[in-house]
Each structure stands twice: as C-alpha cells, then as structure tokens.
N, C-alpha and C positions, 0 to 999 in steps of 0.2 A: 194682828195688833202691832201699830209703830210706833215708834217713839223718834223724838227731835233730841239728838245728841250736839251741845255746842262745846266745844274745848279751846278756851282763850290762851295760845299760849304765847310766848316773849316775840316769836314773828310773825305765826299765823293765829290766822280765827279758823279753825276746822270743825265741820260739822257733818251729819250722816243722820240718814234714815235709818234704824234697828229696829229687828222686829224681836217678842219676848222669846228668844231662844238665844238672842244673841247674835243674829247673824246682822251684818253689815248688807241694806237694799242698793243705796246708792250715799255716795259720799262726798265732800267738795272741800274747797279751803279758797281762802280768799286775807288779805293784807289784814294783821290785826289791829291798826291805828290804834294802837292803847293811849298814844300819847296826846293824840286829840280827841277829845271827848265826843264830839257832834260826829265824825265822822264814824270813830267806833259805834255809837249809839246806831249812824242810820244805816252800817254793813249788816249790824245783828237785827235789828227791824226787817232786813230785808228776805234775810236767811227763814224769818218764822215766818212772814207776809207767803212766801214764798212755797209753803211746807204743813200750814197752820190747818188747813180741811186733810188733811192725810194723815193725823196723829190721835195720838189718845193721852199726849202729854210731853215734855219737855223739862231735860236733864243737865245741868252745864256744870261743867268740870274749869275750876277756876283757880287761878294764882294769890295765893295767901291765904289768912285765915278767915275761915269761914263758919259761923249757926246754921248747922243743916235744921236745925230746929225751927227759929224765927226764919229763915231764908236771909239773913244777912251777909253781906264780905264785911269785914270787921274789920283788916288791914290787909293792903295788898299794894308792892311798890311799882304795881301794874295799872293797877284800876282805881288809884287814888279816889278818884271822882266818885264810886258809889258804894265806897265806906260808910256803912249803919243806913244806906239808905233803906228806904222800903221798896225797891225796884221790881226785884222778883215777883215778889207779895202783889205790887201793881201788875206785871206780867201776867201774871195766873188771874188776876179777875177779869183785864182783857181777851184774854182770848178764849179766859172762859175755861182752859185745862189745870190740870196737876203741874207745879212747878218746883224741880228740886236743883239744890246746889251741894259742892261738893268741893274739898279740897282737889287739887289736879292730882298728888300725890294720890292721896285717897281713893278716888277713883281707881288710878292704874290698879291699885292692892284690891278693890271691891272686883274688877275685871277677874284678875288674878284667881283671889277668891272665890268668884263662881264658878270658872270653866276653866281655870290655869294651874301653873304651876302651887299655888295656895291651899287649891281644893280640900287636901287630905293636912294643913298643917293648922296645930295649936295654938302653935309660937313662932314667930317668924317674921323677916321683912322684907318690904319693897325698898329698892332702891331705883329711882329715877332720874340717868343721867341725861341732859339736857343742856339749856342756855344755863342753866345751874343747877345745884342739887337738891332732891327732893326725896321724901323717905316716906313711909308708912308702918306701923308696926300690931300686929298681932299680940295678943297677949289672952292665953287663957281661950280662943277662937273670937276675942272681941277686938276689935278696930278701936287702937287707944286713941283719944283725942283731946286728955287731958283736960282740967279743971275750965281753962280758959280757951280749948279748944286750938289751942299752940303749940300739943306736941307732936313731937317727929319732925323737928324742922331742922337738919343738921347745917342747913346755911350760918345758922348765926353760932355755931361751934369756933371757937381761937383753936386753929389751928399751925400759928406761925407766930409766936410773940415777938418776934424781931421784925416784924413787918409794921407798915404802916394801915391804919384805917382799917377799910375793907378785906385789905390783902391779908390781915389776921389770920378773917376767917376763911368758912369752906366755902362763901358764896365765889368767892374767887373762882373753886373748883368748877370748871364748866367747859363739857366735853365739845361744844359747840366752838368756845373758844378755841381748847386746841388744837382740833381740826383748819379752823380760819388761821392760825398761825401757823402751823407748820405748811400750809397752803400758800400761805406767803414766802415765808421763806423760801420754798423751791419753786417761788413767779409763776403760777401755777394759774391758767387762765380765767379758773372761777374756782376763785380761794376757798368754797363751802362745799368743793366737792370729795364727798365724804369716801367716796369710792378710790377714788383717786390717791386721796391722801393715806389709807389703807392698803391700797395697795403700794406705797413707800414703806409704809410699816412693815408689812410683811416682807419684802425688799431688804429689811435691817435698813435702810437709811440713814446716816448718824443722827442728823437732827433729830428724822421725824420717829424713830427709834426712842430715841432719850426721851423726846418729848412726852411719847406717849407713857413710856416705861416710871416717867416721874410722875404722871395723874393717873395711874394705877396703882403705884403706893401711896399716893394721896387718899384716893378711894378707900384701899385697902387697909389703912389707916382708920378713917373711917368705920370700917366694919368691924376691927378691933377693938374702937372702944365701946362701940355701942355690944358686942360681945360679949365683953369683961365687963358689963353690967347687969345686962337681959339676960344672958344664957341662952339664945336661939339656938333652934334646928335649921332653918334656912334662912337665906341672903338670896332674894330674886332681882335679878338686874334688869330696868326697865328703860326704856328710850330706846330711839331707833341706832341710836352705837351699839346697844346689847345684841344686836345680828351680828355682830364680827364675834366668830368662836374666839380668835386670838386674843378677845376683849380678857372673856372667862375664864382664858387657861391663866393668863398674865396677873387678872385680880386673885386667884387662886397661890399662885405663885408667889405675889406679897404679901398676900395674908401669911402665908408661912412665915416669910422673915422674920414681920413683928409679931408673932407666934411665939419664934425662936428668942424672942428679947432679955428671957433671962430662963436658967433649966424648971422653975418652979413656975412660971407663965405657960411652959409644956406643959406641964403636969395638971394646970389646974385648969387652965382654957380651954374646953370641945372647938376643936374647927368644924366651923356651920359647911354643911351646903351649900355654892356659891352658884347657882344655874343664871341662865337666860330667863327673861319671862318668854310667856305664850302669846304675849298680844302684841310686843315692838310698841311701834309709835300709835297704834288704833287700842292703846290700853286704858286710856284716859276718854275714849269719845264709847266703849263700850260699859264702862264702870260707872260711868253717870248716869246711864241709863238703869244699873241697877235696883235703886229705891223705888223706883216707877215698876218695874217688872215686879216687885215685891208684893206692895201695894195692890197691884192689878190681881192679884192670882185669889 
C-alpha cells in the first residue's frame, strides 16, 4: 500500500512515494512557484497525474495554518491563493482517493511521533529549522493545535523590540538565511552550500563562527521560553541543519546560558533534552502521510 506525499516548501515542492511502514519507494523535488499561482497549480497536477494509479491516497504537508478537519489552508504567506478554498476537498473527488493536509511543522512532529525521536514522549517539541521557524508541540501525547488551530507558530514571537517590523520577531530566525550569508561573505561560489559553509564553522572562522553562534542563542532563546512555560521533557531539532552534531552541542550550550539568568531560573527550570530528529529534511514528506496510514489500518 502507497501513498503520494507532497511537501510545499519556501524553495521546493518535494514529493515521494511511501509505503504504510514508512519507508520512502521513490522521491523527487522540483521548483515550488508559490509565487505564481498557475504554474504552482500545474507542477502539483503534474506530480499526481503522474503517481495517481499507484496510490491508495494522498498527504501534503503545508505552510501556515491549516483545518485537517474541513481540508482547508486558512492562512499561509506562501499559498495565499488557496486560503479557505475548497481545493483539497475538490482533489479528493477527482481523483477519487483520501485526501489529507497537514501543518509542515506538524507533520515533521507526526513523522517524529511514529518512528522517531517522539515515539516514547508525553510532552515535548519539534523544532523546524528551515527558510524559517517552525515548531510543533505535544502535550499530554496530544498534537496541540489550539482553538484556532494557530498554535506552535514561534515566528510571530517579539523577540527584538528594538528592531524594526519583521525583524522583531523570530521569523527573521532562519537557518537558510544564515548559511546564504555567511556564504557570501566568504565569496563562496554557491552561497547555499551548506557543507561548505559548515565546514567554516567547524574551522572557528570569525564571521561564520559568530554568525552561527548568534542563531544558536537566538534558537536557544526560543527553547527557554517555551520551557519556562510547558515544562518539556524534550526539544527535537528538525530540518536538514539538525545533521550538523555541532548544531546540537552549540543549542545545548545556550540553553545553559539563559538557564543561568538568574540562580532561581536554575533551580526552578528542568533543562529539556535537546536531540536531532530521526527524519532530517524527509520529516515533513513522511508525517503527512501519517493520517492516511491511520485510516488505512
């Protein structure tokens, strides 16, 4: 039994065959055009035209908020265009299969949660670093998704009140950028290469050293407050920068600092668990197919 995984994200449209175990058959990615509408429209026609007699159903893992319930995206500063539509809902009558959607955050956590690092946790979250930040959160073993189905979204967190706009908040945070910038800076022939620019980091390189060392306390930030609210047992880091160990020792290392912020924020704050996920960047194309394997069984 397969399924059609699509994952819309900020560059690509990735998508893959899954069979219900979980395992990845075959997989592909192609331009995500989010910003033009017809063209996005006829890459994803092409992806199920293409896939549509080989499935038992079809999963997409999507940017902003989303009704797994009605199948609607409700807001997304990606997919503007089919905000409240009925798209899905028309999806699944054409072609005749099961059709689910799925926050992208969400997913990676549902991935997590079947066969990853989640498996055996109560309480706990995803964290998705990417074109920007994404979270997911456990509570109680339930995927909170809040009243309006808006929470876990630490982008729109103030995290800089001296800044202007955007730069406020944590959507600023975005490991995609800091790699393209400190890729620049050292004229680097193709500024998103992540390897590359990793291995500077591990180098100490001054710039690309600071740089990174300053969106690891930004992160790390991050995890503190949602901390010293929840109370988690674990912080699972997801996106494909969460392969650099250096990533996990370094967010571990600033959680301490602002741990150490005052001697009674010791005493009273558990430092979570801060691991790697299990899936990397195939954690959002295997979590959507989750509700589908559910279903099926």
């Amino acid at each position: 039994m397969n399924f059609l995984s699509i994952d819309v994200g900020g560059t690509n449209l990735k998508y893959a065959l899954i069979n219900e175990f979980g395992q990845i058959i075959v997989k592909g990615t192609t331009a995500a055009n989010t910003g033009d509408e017809t063209q996005f429209l006829r890459s994803l026609a092409k992806i199920i035209d293409l896939h549509c007699q080989d499935i038992q159903g079809m999963g997409f893992s999507l940017p902003g908020v989303v009704d797994s319930t009605t199948k609607k995206l409700l807001a997304s500063a990606r997919l503007d265009f089919l905000e409240k539509s009925d798209f899905f809902n028309k999806l699944a009558v054409k072609y005749k299969l099961p059709v689910t959607i799925e926050n992208d955050s969400n997913c990676a956590a549902l991935a997590e949660k079947w066969q990853g690092q989640l498996t055996t946790e109560k309480n706990a979250a995803l964290l998705v670093l990417g074109t920007g930040i994404g979270s997911a959160i456990f509570l109680h073993d339930h995927l909170i998704r809040g009243n309006h189905f808006a929470a876990s979204e630490p982008s729109f967190m103030v995290v800089n009140q001296g800044a202007e706009g955007i730069e406020k908040t944590a959507a600023s945070l975005s490991a995609v950028g800091m790699i393209e910038d400190i890729g620049q800076h050292l004229q680097l022939p193709n500024i998103k290469d992540g390897q590359r620019v990793f291995a500077q980091i591990m180098a100490r390189e001054s710039y690309a050293w600071q740089s990174f060392n300053d969106f690891c306390d930004q992160v790390a930030l991050l995890i503190y407050n949602i901390q010293s609210i929840l109370d988690l047992n674990k912080f699972v880091i997801g996106g494909g920068i969460s392969s650099q160990p250096i990533l996990i020792k370094q967010l571990r290392n600033s959680f301490k600092k602002w741990h150490q912020i005052s001697p009674l924020s010791e005493r009273t704050i558990t430092v979570p668990e801060i691991v790697s996920a299990n899936f990397y960047n195939d954690a959002n194309l295997i979590g959507a197919i989750v509700p589908l394997v559910r279903t099926s069984k």
